[in-house]
C-alpha positions in Angstrom: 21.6 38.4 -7.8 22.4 35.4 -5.4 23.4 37.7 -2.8 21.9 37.7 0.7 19.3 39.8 1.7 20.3 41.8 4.6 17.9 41.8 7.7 16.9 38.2 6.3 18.5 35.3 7.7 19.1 31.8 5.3 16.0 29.2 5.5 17.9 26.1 6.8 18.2 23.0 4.5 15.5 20.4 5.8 16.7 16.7 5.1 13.3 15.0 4.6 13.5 11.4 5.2 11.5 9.3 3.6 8.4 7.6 4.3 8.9 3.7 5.2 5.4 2.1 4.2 4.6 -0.6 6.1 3.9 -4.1 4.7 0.1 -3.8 4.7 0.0 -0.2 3.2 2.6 -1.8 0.0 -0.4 -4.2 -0.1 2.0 -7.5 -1.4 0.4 -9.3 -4.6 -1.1 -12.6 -3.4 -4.1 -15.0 -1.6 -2.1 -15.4 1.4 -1.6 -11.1 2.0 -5.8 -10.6 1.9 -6.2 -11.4 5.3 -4.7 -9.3 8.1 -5.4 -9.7 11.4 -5.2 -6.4 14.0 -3.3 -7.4 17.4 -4.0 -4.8 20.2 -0.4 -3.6 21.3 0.4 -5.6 24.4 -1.8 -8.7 23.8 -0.7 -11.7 25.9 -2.5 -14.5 25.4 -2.6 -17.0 28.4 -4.5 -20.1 29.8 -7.4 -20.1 28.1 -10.5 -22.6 29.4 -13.5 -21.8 26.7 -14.3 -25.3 25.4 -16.2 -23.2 22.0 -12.6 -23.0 20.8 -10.4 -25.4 18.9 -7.0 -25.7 19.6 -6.1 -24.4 15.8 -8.0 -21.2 17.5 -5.7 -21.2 20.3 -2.8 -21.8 18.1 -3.6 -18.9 15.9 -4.4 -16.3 18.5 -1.4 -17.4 20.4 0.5 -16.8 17.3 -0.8 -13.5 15.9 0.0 -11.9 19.9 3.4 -12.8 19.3 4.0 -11.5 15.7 2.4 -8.8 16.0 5.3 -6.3 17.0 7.0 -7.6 14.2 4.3 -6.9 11.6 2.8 -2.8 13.4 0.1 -5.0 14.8 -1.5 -5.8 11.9 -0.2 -9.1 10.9 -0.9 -10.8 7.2 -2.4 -14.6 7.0 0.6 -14.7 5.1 3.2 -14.5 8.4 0.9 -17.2 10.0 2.0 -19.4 7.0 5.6 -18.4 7.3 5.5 -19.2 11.0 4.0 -22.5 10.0 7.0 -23.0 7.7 9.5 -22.1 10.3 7.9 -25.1 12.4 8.8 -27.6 10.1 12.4 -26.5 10.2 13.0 -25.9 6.5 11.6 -22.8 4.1 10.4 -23.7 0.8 12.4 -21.1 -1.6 11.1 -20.6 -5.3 14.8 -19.5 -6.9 14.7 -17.4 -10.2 14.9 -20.3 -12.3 11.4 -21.4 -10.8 12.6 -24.1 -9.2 12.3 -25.0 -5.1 14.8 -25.5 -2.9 14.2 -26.2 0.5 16.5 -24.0 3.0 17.1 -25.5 6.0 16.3 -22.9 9.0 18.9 -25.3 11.7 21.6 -24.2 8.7 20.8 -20.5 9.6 20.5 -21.7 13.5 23.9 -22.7 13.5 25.7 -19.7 12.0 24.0 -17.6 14.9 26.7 -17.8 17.7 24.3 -19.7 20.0 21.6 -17.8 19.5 18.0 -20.1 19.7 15.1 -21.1 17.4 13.1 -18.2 18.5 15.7 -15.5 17.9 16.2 -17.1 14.0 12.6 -17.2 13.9 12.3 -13.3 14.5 15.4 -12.4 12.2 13.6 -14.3 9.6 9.8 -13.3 10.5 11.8 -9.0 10.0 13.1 -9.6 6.4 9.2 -10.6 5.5 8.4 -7.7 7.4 10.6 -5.4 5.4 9.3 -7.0 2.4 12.7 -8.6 1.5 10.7 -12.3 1.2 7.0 -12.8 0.5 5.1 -15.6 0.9 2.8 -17.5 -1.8 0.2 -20.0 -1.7 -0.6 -22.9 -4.4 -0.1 -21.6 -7.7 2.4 -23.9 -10.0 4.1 -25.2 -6.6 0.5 -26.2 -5.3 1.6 -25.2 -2.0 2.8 -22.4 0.6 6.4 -21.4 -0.3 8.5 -18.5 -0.2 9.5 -16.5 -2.8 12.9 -13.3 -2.5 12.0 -10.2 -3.5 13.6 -8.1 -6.7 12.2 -4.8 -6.5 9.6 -3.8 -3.4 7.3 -0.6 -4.4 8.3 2.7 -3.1 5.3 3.6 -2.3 1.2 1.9 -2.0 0.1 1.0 -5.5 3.6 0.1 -7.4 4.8 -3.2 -8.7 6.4 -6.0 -6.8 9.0 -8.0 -8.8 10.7 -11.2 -7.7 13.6 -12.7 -8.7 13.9 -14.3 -11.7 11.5 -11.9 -13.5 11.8 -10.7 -16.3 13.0 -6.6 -16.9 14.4 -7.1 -13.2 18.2 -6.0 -12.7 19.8 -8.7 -10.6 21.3 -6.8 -7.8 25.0 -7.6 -7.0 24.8 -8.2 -3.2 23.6 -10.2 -1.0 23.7 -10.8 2.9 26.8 -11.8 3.7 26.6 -15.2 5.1 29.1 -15.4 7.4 27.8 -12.5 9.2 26.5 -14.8 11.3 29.2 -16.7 13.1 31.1 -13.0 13.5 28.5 -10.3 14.8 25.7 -10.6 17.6 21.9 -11.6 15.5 20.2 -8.5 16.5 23.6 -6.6 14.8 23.3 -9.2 11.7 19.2 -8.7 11.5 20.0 -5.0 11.6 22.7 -5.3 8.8 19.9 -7.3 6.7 17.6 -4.3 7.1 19.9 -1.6 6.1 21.0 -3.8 2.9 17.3 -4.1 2.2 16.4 -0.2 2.4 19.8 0.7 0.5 18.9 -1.6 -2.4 15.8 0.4 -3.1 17.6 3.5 -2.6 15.7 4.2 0.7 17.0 5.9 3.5 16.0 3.6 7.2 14.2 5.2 9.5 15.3 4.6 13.2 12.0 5.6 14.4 10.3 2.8 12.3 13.0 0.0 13.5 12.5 1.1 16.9 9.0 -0.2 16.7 10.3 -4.0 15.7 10.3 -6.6 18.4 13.5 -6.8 19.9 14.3 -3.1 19.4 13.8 -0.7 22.5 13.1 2.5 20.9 15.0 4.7 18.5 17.9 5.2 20.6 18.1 1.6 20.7 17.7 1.5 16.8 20.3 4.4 15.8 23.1 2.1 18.4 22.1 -1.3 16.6 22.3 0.9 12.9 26.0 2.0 14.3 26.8 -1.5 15.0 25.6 -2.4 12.0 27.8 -0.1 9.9 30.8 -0.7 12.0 30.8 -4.2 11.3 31.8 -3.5 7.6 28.9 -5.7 6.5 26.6 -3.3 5.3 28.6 -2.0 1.9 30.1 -5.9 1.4 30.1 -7.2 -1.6 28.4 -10.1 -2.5 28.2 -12.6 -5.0 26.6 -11.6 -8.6 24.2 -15.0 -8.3 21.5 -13.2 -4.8 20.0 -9.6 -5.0 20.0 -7.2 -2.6 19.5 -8.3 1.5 18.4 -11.7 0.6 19.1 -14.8 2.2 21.2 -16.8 -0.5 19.2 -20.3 -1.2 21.7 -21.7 -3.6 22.6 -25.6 -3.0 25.9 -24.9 -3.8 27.8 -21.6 -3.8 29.4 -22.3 -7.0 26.0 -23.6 -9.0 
């Protein structure tokens, strides 16, 4: 009993990884995640002269081509209104008290080393990928705000919690903010993604993040998930007051 067969050679150990859902399959609660619009890989949208369409039309199909690597080509009405945000300059944020507070994307600009609008406006357009920010429309705030994430589902058909709910554990880490003024964006964007699959006890999948915009295959993904771990930032501590891989939208770090 519990010897070895002879003539029969040990069945390796498989290590299963498992399976990241994308945002459209975890179906996120919501008006604004009803609508999803399918971009054909490689869609470059350029001059157009067709006087049937508006420039909103324009502005939309222009819009979806671009975010769709970010969103496996099928991109929610809700990233549209997230892009709109990102426009304006500032985010909208519902904190857990129900309250908004409106983050300032030049803050998040400035911590990046240089790097420009459109590079912050990826970083931030991959955390709503990921599902680590959702986006709501009306409701008690009568408008389009964002709202961080508590607890994604593991899999299509769970529960999505935010932050502030009630029977959610508050999570004790955050991203660390000054990631960015010390580490490269695509290394900090790729520390937020490992924080986010780690607080739900997932394993990331370097075959998934080589899909994202930005990210040039899996090779490219495993080097920028190296980076990410060697930077120390992935296992920091944070403070007790943000959960898990989400952008802290406190006013004052000691409120």
């Amino acid at each position: 009993m519990g010897r070895k067969k002879p003539g029969k050679p040990r069945r390796p150990r498989v290590h299963r990884v498992p399976r990241q859902y994308t945002l459209r399959e975890l179906a996120p609660p919501g008006a604004a995640y009803r609508e999803w619009y399918q971009v054909r890989p490689g869609t470059d949208v350029g001059p157009v002269d067709d006087p049937r369409l508006r420039d909103e039309d324009l502005d939309l199909l222009r819009r979806t081509a671009r975010l769709g690597p970010l969103y496996e080509n099928a991109v929610p009405r809700a990233a549209i209104g997230l892009d709109l945000l990102i426009d304006t300059g500032a985010l909208p944020v519902v904190g857990p008290d129900g309250t908004g507070t409106s983050f300032p994307v030049e803050n998040l600009v400035s911590r990046c080393r240089g790097e420009g609008p459109e590079e912050i406006r990826e970083a931030v357009h991959r955390l709503h990928s990921a599902g680590v920010l959702l986006v709501e429309e009306g409701g008690e705030h009568d408008a389009l705000h964002v709202r961080m994430v508590a607890e994604r589902p593991g899999a299509p058909g769970g529960t999505w919690r935010f932050e502030g709910e009630g029977g959610v554990s508050r999570a004790a880490t955050c991203v660390p903010e000054n990631m960015w003024d010390e580490i490269p964006l695509d290394v900090a964007a790729t520390v937020a993604y490992l924080r986010s699959y780690r607080s739900q006890l997932e394993t990331p999948d370097p075959e998934e993040y080589g899909r994202h915009s930005g990210v040039n295959g899996p090779d490219h993904a495993r080097e920028l998930f190296a980076a990410a771990e060697a930077s120390g930032y992935v296992d920091e501590r944070g403070c007790d007051a943000c959960p898990a891989a989400h952008l802290c939208t406190r006013r004052d770090a000691d409120g």
